[in-house]
C-alpha positions in Angstrom: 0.0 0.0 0.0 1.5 3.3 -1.0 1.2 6.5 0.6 -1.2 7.8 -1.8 -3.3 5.0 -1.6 -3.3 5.5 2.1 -4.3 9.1 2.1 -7.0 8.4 -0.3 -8.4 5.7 2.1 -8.0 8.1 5.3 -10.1 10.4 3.3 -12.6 8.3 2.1 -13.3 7.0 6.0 -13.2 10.4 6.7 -16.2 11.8 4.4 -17.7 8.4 5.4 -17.7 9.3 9.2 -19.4 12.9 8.6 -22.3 11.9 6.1 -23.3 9.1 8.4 -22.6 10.7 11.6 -20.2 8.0 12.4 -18.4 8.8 15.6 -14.9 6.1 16.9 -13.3 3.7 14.5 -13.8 2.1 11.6 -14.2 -2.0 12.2 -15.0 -4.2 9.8 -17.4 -6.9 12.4 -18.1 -9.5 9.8 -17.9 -10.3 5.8 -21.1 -11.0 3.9 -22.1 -11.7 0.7 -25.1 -10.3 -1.4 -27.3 -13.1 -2.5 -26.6 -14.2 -5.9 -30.2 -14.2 -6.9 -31.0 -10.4 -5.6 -31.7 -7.4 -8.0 -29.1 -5.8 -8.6 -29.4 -2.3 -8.0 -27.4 0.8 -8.7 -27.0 2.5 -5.1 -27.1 6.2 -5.0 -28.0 8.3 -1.8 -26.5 6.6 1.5 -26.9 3.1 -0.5 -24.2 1.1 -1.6 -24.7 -0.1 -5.1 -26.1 -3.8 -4.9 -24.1 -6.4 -7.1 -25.0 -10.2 -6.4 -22.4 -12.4 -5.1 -20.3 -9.6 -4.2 -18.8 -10.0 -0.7 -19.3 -6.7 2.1 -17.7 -5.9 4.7 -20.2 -5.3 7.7 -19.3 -2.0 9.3 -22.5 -2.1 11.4 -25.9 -3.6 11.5 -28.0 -0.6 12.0 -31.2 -1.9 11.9 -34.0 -5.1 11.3 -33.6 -3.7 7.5 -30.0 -2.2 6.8 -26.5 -3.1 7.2 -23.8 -0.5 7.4 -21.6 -2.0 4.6 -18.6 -1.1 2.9 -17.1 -2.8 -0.8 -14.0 -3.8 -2.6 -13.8 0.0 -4.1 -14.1 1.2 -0.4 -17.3 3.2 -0.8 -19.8 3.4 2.2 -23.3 2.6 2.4 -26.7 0.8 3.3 -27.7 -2.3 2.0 -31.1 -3.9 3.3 -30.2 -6.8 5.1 -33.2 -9.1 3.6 -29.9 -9.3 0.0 -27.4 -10.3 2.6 -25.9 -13.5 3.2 -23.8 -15.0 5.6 -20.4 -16.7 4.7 
């Protein structure tokens, strides 16, 4: 990992932490896997986009119907936990 890349991370957890009003570090709880057979969906807003079989990492389970998730291109988001699958 280069410096850059570093940076680049640091600031993407940083405009993650003030558009969801996250407060104290970053921790990745769990990985989980959108189900293969859900509809894929482009994302937008505070939603992550939805991409079967892709695997999450579980930043927090907010609620009964959202996960805190973030993916491989480190972007932040919701994904409704009814697509999610354990590993």
């Amino acid at each position: 990992v280069t410096l850059k890349e570093c940076k680049k991370e640091e600031k993407a957890d940083r405009e993650f932490q003030k558009k969801f009003k996250f407060t104290g570090s970053i921790s990745v709880l769990t990985q989980m896997m959108v189900d293969p057979a859900a509809t894929e969906k482009r994302g937008g807003g505070k939603n992550l986009p939805l991409r079967r079989g892709e695997i999450l990492d579980v930043i927090q389970f907010t609620n009964e119907e959202q996960i805190l998730c973030r993916n491989s291109q480190r972007r932040y988001g919701y994904v409704p936990r009814a697509v999610m699958l354990h590993l």
